[in-house]
C-alpha positions, 0 to 999 in steps of 0.5 A: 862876593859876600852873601847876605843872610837873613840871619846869623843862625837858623834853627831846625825844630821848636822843641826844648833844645832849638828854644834854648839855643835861640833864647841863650843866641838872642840873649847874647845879640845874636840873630837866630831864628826857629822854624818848626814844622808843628802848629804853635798850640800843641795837643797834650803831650801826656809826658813830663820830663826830669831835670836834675842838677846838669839840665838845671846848671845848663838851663842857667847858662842858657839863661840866668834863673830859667832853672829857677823859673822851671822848678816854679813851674812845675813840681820840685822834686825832693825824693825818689822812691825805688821799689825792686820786686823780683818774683818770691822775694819780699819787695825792697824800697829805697828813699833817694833824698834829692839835693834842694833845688836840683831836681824838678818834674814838669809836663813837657808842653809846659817846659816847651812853652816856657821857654817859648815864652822867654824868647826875646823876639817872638816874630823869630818863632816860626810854626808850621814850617816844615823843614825839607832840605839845606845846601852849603851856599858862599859863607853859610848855609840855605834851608828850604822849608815848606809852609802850611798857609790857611786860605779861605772857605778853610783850605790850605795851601802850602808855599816854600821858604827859603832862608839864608844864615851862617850857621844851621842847628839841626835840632830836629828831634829822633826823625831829624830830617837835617840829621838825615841829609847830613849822614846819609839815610843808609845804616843810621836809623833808629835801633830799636831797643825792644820797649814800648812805654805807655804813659799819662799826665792826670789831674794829681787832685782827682786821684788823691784817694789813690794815693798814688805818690806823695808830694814832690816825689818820683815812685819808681816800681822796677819788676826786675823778674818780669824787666818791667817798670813803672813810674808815679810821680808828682809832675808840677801843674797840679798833674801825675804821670802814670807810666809802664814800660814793658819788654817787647822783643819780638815786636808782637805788641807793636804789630798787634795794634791794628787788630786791638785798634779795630777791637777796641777803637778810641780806647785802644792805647789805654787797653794795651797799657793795663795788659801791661799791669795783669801780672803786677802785684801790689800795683791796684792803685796804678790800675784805678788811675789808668782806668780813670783816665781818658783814653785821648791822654794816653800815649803810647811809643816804641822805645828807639835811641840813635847810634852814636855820631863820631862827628855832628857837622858837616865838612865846612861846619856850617850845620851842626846838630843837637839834642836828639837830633845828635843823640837820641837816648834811653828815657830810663835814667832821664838825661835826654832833655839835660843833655839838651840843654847841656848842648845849648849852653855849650853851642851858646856860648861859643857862637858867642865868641864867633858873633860877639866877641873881638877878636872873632873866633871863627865859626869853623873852630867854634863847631868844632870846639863844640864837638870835642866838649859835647860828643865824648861826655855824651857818647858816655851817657848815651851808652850807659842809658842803652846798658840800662834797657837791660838788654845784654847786647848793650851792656860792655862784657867786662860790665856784665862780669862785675859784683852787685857791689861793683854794679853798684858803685859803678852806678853811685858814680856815674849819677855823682859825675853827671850832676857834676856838669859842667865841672868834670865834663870828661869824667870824674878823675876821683871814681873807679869807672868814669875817669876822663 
């Protein structure tokens, strides 16, 4: 006996790469709707993200001109400028020109309401749905959520949902509660990678005398004797992102908070972040603008990424996940959101094929076609954003024994066969270390 389902798709998390997979499936007639567990207006988020020519060309796979719409939005990158200071050496500074067109910054609640926006059928976009468990039903797959309702005088309530499709996408962010259930909560947390990051999104205009960046450029200060960094940039929005990043292995910073929350109250991010910049040098111009800033904006996190999955399905390949729900990463090298959106070109473009073509493609296949394209390209790009923490117990041993010159190569060929996408999805067969 057939089951009727409410929908053809259901999507787990309103964040980048849940809006992309709906607005790609509803711009190819599929019936996929989101349900996220966050307020539809957003507090600021205080970070912005990087998307170079791979996010770019999966966003326009998505849909053609939502790259172009991004690049509007928010800030088009044309250089990066790279600043290595190691203690007793003059500082070394590389210009990095930026193809035109390939390379943008934008705060990321202005990246998540553009694609918001883009959604065919807003009714589709559920907010304040909390997603609590699935289960395998005849021909698909039913989610149960919990929803925050307002009633009168102010109270609030909460109601279940229940909701019926042939496929669930699991992209629930780095806490995915679908990845949770799907592998078992036993030995797959999040690994810590031993980094706290602070960071702030202020208004560029305010901090002009500052100089703090120059039009259109990421400034990157790599304290390579201290295994610190620090990032200016221009971020679209008429906004700058300030960051620092330091080193944290025995998690003392992290357990301080409480004591420094007592001390300091409402300032307290703010505080522990210029902690950050007392043994930097050159880097006065950071502190004015770190002061300046209100301390409401500014964000504090522990750097954690997600082990890699052999498999992002279950057994009958009616759930599957994505973005950093599948592969959480290392922010350093910038490809957690292009990855994202990488995966929803993919998975968009083959559930086509299963809601749209004829002959039907079945949905078992479609997955796990999926899975062979995406998870050998990004297990590769996940592991290298781990080598780049600089932490010796993610770095392979053979990599550790390689020249400057070669650790440079290696480098030079690893951007050149990711911006690539989605040509050489497997590796670069012309490069020495990223061949397929």
């Amino acid at each position: 006996m057939a089951v009727d389902m409410d929908m053809d798709v259901v999507i787990v998390g309103g964040g980048l790469g849940g809006l992309a997979v709906a607005l790609g499936l509803q711009e190819r007639g599929i019936r996929a709707e989101v349900f996220e567990k966050a307020p539809k207006v957003r507090p600021h988020s205080g970070t912005a993200l990087s998307l170079a020519a791979n996010g770019l060309r999966g966003l326009d796979g998505v849909k053609p001109g939502l790259a172009s719409r991004m690049i509007k939005e928010g800030a088009h990158i044309t250089h990066l400028r790279a600043i290595g200071r190691v203690d007793g050496e003059p500082a070394k500074e590389v210009i990095i020109p930026c193809q035109p067109g390939l390379m943008c910054m934008i705060p990321w609640k202005t990246a998540q309401q553009t694609l918001a926006e883009e959604v065919p059928d807003q009714s589709t976009l559920h907010w304040r749905h909390t997603f609590v468990d699935y289960k395998a039903i005849e021909g698909g797959v039913e989610a149960r959520f919990e929803v925050a309702v307002d009633g009168e005088g102010g109270q609030s309530s909460v109601e279940t949902k229940v909701v019926r499709a042939k496929l669930l996408v699991g992209a629930d962010g780095l806490w995915s509660q679908v990845r949770k259930i799907l592998v078992g909560p036993e030995g797959d947390e999040p690994r810590d990678l031993y980094l706290n990051t602070w960071n702030a999104l202020i208004p560029t205009e305010s901090f002009r005398s500052l100089n703090l960046h120059q039009s259109n450029e990421i400034c990157i200060n790599h304290f390579v004797s201290k295994s610190k960094l620090c990032y200016l940039s221009d971020s679209g929005c008429g906004l700058t992102l300030w960051q620092v990043r330091g080193p944290d292995v025995s998690g003392e910073i992290t357990k301080a908070y409480a004591a420094d929350l007592e001390a300091h109250g409402p300032d307290v991010r703010k505080v522990r972040a210029l902690r950050q910049m007392e043994d930097l040098e050159d880097m006065q111009h950071m502190v004015e603008a770190m002061k300046a800033t209100h301390p409401d904006m500014v964000r504090e996190a522990r750097q954690v990424d997600r082990r890699p999955l052999t498999s992002w399905s279950n057994s009958s390949k009616t759930v599957v996940l994505i973005g950093d729900a599948a592969h959480a990463m290392y922010p350093g090298p910038g490809e957690g959101a292009r990855t994202s959106f990488e995966d929803a070109h993919q998975l968009c473009n083959l559930l086509q094929e299963v809601f749209c073509s004829s002959p039907v493609a079945s949905l078992e296949d479609a997955v796990t076609r999926f899975e062979k394209i995406r998870i050998p390209r990004v297990s590769k790009i996940q592991a290298y954003a781990a080598e780049r923490t600089y932490w010796p117990e993610y770095i392979p041993e053979w990599a550790k024994k390689l020249t400057d010159a070669e650790k440079a190569q290696r480098s030079k060929e690893y951007v050149k066969w990711v911006l690539q996408y989605p040509e050489c999805m497997f590796g670069d067969p012309e490069s020495t270390y990223w061949k397929p």
